[in-house]
C-alpha positions in Angstrom: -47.2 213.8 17.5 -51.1 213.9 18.0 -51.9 211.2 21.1 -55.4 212.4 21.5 -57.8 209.1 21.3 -61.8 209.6 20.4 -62.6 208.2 24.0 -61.7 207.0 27.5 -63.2 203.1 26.3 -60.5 203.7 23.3 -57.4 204.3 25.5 -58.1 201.4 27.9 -59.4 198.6 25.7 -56.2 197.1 25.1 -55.2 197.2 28.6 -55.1 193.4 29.6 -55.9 190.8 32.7 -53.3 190.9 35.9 -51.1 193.9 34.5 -49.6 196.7 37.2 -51.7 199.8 37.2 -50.2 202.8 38.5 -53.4 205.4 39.6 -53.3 209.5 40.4 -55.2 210.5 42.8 -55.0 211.8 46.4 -58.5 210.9 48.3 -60.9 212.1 45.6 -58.9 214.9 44.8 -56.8 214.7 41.1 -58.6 211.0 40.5 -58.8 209.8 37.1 -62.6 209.4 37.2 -63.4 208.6 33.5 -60.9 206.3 32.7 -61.2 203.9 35.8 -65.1 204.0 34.3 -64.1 202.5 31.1 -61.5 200.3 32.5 -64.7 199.1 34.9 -66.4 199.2 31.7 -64.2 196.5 30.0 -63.6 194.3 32.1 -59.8 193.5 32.4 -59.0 191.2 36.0 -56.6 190.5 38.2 -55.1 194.2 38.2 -52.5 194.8 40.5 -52.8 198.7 41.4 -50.5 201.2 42.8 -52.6 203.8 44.4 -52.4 206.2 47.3 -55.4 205.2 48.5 -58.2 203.2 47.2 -60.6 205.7 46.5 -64.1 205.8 48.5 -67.3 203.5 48.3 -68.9 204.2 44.7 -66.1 206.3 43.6 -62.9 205.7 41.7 -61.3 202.6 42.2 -64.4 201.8 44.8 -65.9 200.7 41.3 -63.2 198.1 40.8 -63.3 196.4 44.2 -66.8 196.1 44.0 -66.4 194.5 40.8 -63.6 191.9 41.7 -61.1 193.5 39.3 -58.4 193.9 41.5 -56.6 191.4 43.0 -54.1 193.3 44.6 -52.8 196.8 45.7 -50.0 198.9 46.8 -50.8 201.5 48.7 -50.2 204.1 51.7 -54.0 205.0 53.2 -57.0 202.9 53.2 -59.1 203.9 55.9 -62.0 205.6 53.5 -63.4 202.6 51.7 -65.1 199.7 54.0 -65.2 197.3 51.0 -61.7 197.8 50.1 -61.4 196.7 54.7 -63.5 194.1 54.1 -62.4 192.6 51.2 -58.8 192.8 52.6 -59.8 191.3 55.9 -61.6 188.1 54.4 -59.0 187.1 52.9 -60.3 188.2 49.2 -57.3 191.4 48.3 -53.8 191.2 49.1 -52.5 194.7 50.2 -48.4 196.2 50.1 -48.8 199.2 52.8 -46.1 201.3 52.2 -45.4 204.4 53.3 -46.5 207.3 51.6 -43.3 209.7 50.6 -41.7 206.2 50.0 -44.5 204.9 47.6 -43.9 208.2 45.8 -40.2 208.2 45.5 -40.8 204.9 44.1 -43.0 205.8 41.6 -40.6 208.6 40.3 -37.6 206.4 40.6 -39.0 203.9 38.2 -39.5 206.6 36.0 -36.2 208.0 36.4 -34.4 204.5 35.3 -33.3 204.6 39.1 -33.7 200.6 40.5 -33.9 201.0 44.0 -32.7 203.8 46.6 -32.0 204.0 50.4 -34.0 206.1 52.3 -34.5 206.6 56.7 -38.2 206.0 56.1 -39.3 203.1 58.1 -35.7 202.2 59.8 -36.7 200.3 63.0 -40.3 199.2 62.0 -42.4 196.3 60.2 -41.5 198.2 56.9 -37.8 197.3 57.5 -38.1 194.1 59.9 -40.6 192.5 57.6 -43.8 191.1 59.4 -46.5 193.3 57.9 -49.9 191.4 56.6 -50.7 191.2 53.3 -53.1 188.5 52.6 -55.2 186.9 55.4 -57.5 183.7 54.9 -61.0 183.7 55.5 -60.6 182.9 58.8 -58.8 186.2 59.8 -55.1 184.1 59.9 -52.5 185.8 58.1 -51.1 183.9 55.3 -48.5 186.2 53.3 -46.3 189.0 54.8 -43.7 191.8 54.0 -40.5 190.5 54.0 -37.6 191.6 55.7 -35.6 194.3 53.4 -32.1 195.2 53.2 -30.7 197.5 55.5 -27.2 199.8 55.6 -25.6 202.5 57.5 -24.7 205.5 56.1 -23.7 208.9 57.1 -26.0 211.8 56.2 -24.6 215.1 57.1 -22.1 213.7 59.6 -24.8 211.2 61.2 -24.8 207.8 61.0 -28.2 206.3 60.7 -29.7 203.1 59.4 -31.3 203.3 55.9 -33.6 201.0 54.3 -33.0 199.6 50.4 -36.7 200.2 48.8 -36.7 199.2 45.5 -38.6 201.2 42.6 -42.3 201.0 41.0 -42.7 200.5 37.4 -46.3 199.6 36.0 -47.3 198.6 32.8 -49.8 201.3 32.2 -50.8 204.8 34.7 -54.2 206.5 34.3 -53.9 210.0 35.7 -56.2 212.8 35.4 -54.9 216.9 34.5 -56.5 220.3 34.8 -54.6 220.4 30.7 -53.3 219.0 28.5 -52.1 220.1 24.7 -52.0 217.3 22.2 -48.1 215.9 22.4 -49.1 215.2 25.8 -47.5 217.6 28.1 -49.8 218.4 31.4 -50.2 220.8 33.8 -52.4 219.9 37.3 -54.2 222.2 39.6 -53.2 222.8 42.6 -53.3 219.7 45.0 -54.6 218.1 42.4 -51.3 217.4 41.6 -50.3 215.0 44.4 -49.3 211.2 43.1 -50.2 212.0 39.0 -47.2 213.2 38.2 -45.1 210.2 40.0 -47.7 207.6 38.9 -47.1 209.0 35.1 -43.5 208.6 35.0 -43.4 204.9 36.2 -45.2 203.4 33.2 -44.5 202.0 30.0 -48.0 203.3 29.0 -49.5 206.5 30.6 -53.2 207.7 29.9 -54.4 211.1 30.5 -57.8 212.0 30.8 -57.6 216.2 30.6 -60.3 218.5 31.5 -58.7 221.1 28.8 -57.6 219.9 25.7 -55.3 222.6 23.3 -53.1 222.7 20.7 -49.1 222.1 20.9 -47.1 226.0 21.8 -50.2 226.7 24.3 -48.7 226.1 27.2 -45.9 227.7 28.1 -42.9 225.3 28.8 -42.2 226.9 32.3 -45.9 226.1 33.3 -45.3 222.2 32.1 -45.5 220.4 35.2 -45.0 216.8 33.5 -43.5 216.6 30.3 -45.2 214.5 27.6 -42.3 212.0 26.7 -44.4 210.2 29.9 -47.8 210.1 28.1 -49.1 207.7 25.8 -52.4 209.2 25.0 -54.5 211.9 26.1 -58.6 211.6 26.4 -60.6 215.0 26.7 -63.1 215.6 29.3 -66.9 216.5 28.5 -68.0 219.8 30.3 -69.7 216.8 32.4 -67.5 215.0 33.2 -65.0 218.2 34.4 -68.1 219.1 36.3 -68.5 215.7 38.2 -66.3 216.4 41.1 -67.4 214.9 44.1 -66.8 215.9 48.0 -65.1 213.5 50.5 -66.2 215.0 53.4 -68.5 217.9 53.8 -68.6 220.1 56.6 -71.5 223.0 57.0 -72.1 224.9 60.0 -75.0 225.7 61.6 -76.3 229.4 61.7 
């Protein structure tokens, strides 16, 4: 099955108002770039993204918070984008923190057909006890909150310990970005490049892949297959450009 499409616009033009996104990326590292430009591009509102982080100013899904298209997001670090701060604190985005192995496991679960799984994560804090902000109004008061989850105790190598019930992540569609890609979708990352793509992929109904080398099926050896493509949807190749465009979070140069 061929699930190349001519372009990034053609893979994301059907993706509708208020659906769940589920988005790769680590920082800036492993972001799909191209296809969060063409879903800025056209338009669709009221997204609800899953997302390690919420990109940076300018970058990523920056572009979609500066353009009002998300309404809210999931996520575990948001300390490098002061619009994504800003917009949170006036009331304007309503924002799930949730811790980052967690968020992961989630994502896989939902993939896996797995509902909902204990884990020690967060035992004994606001992500068990409930209390954490999501939404404030514009007047800095908070208005929603996490609620209290579900908590047993189970034994774990002769140790009793309090686990918290998290339940899993699906999403309607996942943009991801991979170092290749062969045309039945199977995809290999690079390196930390890796981090929340593969996760992100397997949680949605409909998985996009923008891929900065496209070949044919048998190319890639099935040991080197890092996510099979039963998880993609569609794959969109990457100009020489665009693989190029690869930007720097932080840069640090010393002096001679």
């Amino acid at each position: 099955m061929d699930k190349v499409v001519s372009s990034a616009a053609e893979a994301v033009k059907d993706i509708p108002d208020g659906v769940r996104i589920a988005v790769g990326g680590f920082g800036v590292v492993g972001v799909p770039e191209v296809l969060i430009d063409a879903l800025h591009d056209q338009g669709a509102k009221g997204l609800e993204v899953i997302s390690n982080n919420a990109g940076v100013d300018g970058r990523g899904l920056g572009k979609l918070l500066e353009t009002r298209q998300i309404s809210r997001i999931i996520a575990s670090y948001v300390g490098e984008n002061k619009e994504f701060a800003r917009q949170y604190l006036s009331g304007e985005l309503e924002v799930e923190l949730t811790p980052q192995g967690t968020m992961a496991e989630k994502l896989r679960a939902a993939g896996a057909g797995i509902p909902a799984f204990y884990t020690i994560t967060g035992s004994g804090t606001q992500v068990a006890d409930g209390g954490i902000p999501w939404k404030y109004d514009s007047d800095g008061n908070v208005v929603k909150e996490s609620p209290k989850k579900e908590t047993k105790t189970l034994s774990t190598f002769g140790e009793e310990h309090d686990y918290v019930l998290e339940e899993s992540l699906p999403s309607d569609f996942a943009l991801v970005r991979a170092a290749k890609g062969d045309r039945a979708g199977n995809l290999v990352f690079h390196s930390s490049a890796r981090n929340f793509n593969p996760p992100a992929a397997m949680s949605a109904k409909t998985t996009i892949a923008e891929v900065e080398e496209l070949v044919e099926v048998g190319q890639i050896d099935p040991d080197d297959v890092h996510l099979p493509g039963i998880y993609v949807a569609r794959v969109v190749e990457l100009t020489p450009e665009q693989v190029a465009d690869k930007p720097i979070e932080k840069m640090t140069v010393r002096e001679d």
